[in-house]
C-alpha positions in Angstrom: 114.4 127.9 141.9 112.6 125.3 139.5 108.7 126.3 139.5 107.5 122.8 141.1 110.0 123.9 144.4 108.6 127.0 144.4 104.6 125.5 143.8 106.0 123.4 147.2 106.4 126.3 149.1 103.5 128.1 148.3 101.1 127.1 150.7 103.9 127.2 153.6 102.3 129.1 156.5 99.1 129.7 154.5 95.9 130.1 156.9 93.3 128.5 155.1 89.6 127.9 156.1 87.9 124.9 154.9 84.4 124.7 154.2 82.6 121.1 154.5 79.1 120.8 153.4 76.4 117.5 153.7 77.7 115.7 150.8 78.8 111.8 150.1 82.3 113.7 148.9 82.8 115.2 152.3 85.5 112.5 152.8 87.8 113.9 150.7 87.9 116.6 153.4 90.4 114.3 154.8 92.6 114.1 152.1 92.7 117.6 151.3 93.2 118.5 155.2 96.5 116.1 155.2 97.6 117.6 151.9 97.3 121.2 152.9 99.1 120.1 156.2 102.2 118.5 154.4 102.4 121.5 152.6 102.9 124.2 156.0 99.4 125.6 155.7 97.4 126.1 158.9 94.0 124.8 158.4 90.4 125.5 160.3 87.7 123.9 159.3 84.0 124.6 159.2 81.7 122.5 158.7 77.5 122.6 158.3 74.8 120.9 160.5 74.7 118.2 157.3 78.1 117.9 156.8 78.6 116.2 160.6 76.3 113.6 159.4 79.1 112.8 156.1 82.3 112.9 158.4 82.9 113.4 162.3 84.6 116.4 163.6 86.8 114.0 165.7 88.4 112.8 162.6 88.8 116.1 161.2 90.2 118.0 164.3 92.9 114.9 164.8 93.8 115.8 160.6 93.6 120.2 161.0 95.1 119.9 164.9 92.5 122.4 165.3 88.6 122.3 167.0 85.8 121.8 164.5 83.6 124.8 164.3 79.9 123.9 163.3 77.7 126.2 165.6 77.7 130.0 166.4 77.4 129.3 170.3 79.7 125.9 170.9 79.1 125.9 175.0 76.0 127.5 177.1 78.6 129.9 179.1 78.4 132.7 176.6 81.4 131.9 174.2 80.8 132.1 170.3 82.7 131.5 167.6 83.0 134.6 165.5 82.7 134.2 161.7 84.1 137.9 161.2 87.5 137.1 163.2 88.0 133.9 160.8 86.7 136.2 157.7 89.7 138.5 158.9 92.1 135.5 159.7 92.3 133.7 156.6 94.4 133.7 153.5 92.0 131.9 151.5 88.6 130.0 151.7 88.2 126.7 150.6 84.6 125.1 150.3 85.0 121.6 149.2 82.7 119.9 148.9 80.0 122.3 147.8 76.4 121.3 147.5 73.7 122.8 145.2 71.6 124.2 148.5 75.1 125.7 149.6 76.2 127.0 146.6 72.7 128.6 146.6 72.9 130.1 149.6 76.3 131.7 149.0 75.1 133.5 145.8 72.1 135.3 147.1 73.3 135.9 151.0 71.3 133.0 153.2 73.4 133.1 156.2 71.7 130.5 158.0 74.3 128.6 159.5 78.3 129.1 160.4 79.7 128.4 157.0 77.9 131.1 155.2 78.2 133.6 157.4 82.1 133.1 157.5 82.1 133.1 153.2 80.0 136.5 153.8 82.7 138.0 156.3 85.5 136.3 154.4 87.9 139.0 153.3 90.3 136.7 151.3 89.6 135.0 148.1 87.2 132.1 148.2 87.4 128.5 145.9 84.1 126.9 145.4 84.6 122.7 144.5 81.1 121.5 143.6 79.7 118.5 144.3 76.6 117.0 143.5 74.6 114.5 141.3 74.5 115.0 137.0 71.5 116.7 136.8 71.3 118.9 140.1 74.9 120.6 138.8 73.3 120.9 134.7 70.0 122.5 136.0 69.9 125.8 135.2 69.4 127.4 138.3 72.7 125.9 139.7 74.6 127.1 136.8 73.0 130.6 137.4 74.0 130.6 140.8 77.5 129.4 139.9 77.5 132.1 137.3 77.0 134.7 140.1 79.5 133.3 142.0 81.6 134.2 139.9 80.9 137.6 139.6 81.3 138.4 142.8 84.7 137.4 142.0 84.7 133.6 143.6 87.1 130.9 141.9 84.6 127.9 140.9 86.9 124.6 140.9 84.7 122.5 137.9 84.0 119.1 139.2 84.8 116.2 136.4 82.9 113.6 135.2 82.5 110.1 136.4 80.3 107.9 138.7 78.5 109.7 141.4 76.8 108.6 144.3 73.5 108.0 142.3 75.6 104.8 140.2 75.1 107.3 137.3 77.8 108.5 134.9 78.4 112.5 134.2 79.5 115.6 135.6 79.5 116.4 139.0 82.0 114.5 140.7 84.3 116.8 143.2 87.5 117.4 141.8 90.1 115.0 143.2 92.0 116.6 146.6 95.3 116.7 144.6 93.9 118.5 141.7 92.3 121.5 144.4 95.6 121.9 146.4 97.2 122.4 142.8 94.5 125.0 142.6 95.3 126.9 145.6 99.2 126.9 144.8 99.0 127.8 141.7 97.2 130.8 142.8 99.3 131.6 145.4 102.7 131.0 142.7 101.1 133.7 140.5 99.0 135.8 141.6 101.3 139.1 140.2 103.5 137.6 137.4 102.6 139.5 134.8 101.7 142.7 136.9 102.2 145.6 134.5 101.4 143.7 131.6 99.2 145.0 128.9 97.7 142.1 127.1 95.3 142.3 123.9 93.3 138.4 123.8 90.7 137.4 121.4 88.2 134.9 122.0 84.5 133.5 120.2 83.4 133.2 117.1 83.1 135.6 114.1 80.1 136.2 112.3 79.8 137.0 108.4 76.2 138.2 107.0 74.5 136.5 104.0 71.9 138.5 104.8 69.8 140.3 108.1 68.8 136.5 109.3 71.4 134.1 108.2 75.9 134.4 108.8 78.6 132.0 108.1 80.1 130.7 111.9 81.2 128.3 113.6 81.0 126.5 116.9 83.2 128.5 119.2 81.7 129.1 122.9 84.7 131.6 124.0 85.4 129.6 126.8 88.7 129.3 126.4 89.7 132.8 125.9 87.5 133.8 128.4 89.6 131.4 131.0 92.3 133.3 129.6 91.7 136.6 130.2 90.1 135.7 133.7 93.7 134.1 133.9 95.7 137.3 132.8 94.1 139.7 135.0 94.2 137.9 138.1 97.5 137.5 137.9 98.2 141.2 137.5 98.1 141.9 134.1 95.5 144.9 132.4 93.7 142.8 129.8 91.7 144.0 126.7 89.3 141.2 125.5 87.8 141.5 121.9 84.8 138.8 122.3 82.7 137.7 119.1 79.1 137.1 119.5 79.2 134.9 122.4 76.8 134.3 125.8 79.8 134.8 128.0 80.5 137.4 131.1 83.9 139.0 132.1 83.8 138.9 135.9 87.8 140.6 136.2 87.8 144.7 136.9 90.8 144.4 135.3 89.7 143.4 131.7 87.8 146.0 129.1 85.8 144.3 127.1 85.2 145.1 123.4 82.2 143.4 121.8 82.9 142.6 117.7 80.6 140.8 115.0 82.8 140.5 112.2 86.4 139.5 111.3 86.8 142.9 109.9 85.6 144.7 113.1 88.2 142.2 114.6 91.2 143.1 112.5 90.3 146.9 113.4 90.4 146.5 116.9 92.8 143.9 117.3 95.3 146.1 114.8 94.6 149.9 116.2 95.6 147.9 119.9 98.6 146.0 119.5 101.0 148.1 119.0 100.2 149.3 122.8 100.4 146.2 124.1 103.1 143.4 125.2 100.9 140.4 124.4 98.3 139.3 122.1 96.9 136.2 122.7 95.1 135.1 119.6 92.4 133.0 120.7 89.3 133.7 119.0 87.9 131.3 116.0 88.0 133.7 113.3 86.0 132.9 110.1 88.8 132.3 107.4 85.8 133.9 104.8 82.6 136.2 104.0 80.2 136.2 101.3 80.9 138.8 99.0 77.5 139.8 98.7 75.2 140.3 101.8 71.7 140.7 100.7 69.6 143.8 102.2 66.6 141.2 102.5 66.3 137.8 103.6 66.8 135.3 100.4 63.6 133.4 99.9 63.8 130.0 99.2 63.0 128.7 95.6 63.0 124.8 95.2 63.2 125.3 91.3 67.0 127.4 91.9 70.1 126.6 93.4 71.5 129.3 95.9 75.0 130.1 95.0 77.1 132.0 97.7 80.8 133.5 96.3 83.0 133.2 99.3 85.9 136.3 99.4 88.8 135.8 102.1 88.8 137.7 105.0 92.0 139.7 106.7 94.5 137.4 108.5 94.7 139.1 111.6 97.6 137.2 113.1 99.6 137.4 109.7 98.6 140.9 110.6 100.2 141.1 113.4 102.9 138.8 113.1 104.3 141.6 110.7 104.1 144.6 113.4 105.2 142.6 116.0 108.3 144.2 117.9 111.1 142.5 119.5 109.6 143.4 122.5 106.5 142.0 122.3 105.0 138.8 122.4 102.3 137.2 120.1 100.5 133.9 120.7 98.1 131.7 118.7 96.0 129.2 118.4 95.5 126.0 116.3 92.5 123.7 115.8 93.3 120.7 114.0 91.2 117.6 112.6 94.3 115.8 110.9 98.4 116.0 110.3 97.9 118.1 113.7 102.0 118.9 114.8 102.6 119.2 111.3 99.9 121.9 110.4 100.3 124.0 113.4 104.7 124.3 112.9 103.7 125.5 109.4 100.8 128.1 110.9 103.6 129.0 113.8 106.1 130.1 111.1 104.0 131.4 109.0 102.3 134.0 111.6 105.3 134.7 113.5 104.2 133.8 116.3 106.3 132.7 120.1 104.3 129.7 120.7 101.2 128.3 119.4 98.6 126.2 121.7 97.5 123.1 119.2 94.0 121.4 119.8 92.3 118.4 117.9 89.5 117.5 117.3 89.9 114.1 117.5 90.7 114.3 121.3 87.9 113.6 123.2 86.9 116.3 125.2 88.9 118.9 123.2 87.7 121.9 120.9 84.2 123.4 121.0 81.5 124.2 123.7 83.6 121.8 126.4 84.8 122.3 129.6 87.8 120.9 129.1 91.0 121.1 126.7 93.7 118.9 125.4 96.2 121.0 124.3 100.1 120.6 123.1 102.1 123.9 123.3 105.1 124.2 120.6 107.5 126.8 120.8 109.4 128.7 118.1 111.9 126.3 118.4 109.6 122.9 117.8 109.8 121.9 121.1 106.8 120.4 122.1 104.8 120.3 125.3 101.9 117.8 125.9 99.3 118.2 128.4 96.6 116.1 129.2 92.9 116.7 129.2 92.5 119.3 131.9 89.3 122.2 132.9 89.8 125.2 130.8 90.6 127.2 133.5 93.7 124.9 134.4 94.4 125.1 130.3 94.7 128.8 130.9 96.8 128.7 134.0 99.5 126.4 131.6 99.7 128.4 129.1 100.0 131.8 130.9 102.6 129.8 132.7 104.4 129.4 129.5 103.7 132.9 128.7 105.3 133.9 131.9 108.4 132.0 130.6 109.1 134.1 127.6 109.2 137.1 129.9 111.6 136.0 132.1 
């Protein structure tokens, strides 16, 4: 069974709830109700007060086959609906679209009308697709609340960029009704494929003292390793994340985190672990070099002197590696490129030993650094090459633990 015939199945039978909430992007509802239908789910949706004024429950029932529920009390002959028999009844929880008041009343417990109550009861695993204007989704106290979401262990499907309701141009868009369903069967495809599966991933920066004020760096958030080990450990696997000096939380209770500084404190960890594990994934941006001195006090400037700094190379971890690594075990990496990209990142895949390597430039827009997103091209040990198109971190993560998944079986 090819994995897109499986992906088909996935959602066959699947009871899913879908949330609707008072935005302009409600209508996608619709689309996403159809697509879940093709697919053999059974869908039930519930909408807010707000989100009736968006899209009528006529047109939604006629697409689910089911009654809209909106209220606690639908009749005045003592019936209610009861948000704790749906919390019990679903497979998953979809709320799409997902305003800023919404998503706020979801992370700190406002159950104020029939959708929130059902999220609170919900026993399943919940998506979140946002939906809202450029600056509501970037101010900080959305993000916060997003971030808390996630804690509580909530899938957040990032919305792209593109013109909103407003006529403006940025992020906040709902992602497209084809990209969520992929969501939910991709989780449903793989939620314990690598179940038993000890997996050691790096991810961040390194930082190198000059001295107690200044370090060599560079311009890594972690997000993608992050994603990654978010990625691993829902999908079964026990996951030990070394993380540089990054701003990042680990929401899994599956993943240990190890918090490191320095590529030496790196190559400790990272070599003292492997030889336990199946998989390293080697994701982290590791600084290729230190300054051989680091001065106990902070160097004073002097406009009559140069400042000279002597630059020693650090350890290669995943040369490191590369050399302990069993037949058994699996080792993945990581390339950054800004020119002769498939050419560099064949010579780095050989040279490290590694299964695969996951190749990014940065001359792809929306690729690299402190983004969302990734463009990535995964080349085996053999040269093949697979090319992906810009895509959320998060969905990055799900392709290449996908190709992860391959090796195995």
């Amino acid at each position: 069974m090819n994995l897109e015939f499986a992906k088909n199945k996935m959602l066959s039978g699947k009871k899913i709830i879908l949330g609707i909430t008072g935005s302009i992007a409600a209508y996608k509802a619709a689309y996403i109700i159809r697509g879940l239908i093709k697919k053999g789910a059974e869908v039930q949706v519930v909408i807010t007060p707000s989100g009736k004024e968006f899209i009528t429950p006529l047109t939604l029932s006629t697409l689910s086959s089911k009654p809209v529920i909106s209220d606690f009390f639908s009749n005045r002959d003592g019936t209610w609906n009861s948000h704790v028999d749906l919390g019990l009844w679903a497979d998953v929880m979809l709320i799409a679209p997902a305003t800023a008041s919404t998503i706020g009343k979801l992370a700190n417990g406002i159950a104020d009308n029939m959708l929130i109550t059902t999220y609170l009861s919900c026993k399943a695993p919940v998506f979140i697709a946002p939906a809202m204007d450029l600056d509501m989704f970037a101010h900080p106290s959305t993000q916060q609340n997003m971030e808390r979401l996630r804690s509580f262990g909530n899938y957040i499907i990032e919305p792209s960029e593109g013109e909103l309701a407003s006529h403006l141009i940025g992020k906040g868009r709902m992602e497209e009704p084809d990209t969520i369903i992929r969501n939910l069967e991709t989780f449903f495809s793989s939620r314990q494929d690598l179940q038993k599966k000890k997996i050691l991933i790096t991810a961040g920066p390194t930082y190198e003292a000059i001295d107690p004020v200044r370090f060599i760096g560079n311009y890594s958030s972690g997000k993608m390793g992050f994603a990654l080990a978010e990625e691993c450990a829902r999908r079964g696997a026990e996951v030990t994340l070394i993380a540089g000096p990054v701003s990042l939380s680990a929401h899994h209770p599956a993943i240990n985190r190890i918090d490191i500084q320095t590529a030496d404190e790196m190559y400790q960890v990272a070599s003292s672990l492997y030889p336990a594990m199946d998989t390293a994934i080697l994701c982290a941006a590791v600084a290729d070099y230190k300054s051989e001195i680091v001065y106990n006090q902070k160097i004073k400037r002097n406009k009559e002197e140069k400042l000279s700094l002597h630059l020693i190379p650090n350890k290669d971890i995943a040369a490191s590696l590369g050399q302990i690594k069993t037949n058994q075990q699996k080792l993945i990496g990581f390339a950054l490129e800004t020119g002769n990209e498939i050419e560099n990142a064949i010579v780095k895949l050989k040279k490290k030993n590694f299964d695969f390597i996951v190749l990014n430039s940065l001359r792809d827009s929306g690729a690299g650094f402190q983004v969302d997103t990734n463009k990535i091209v995964i080349i085996d040990s053999k040269g093949e090459k697979t090319h992906y198109p810009l895509k959320s971190k998060q969905e990055v993560a799900s392709d290449i633990v996908n190709k992860l998944v391959e090796l195995f079986e």
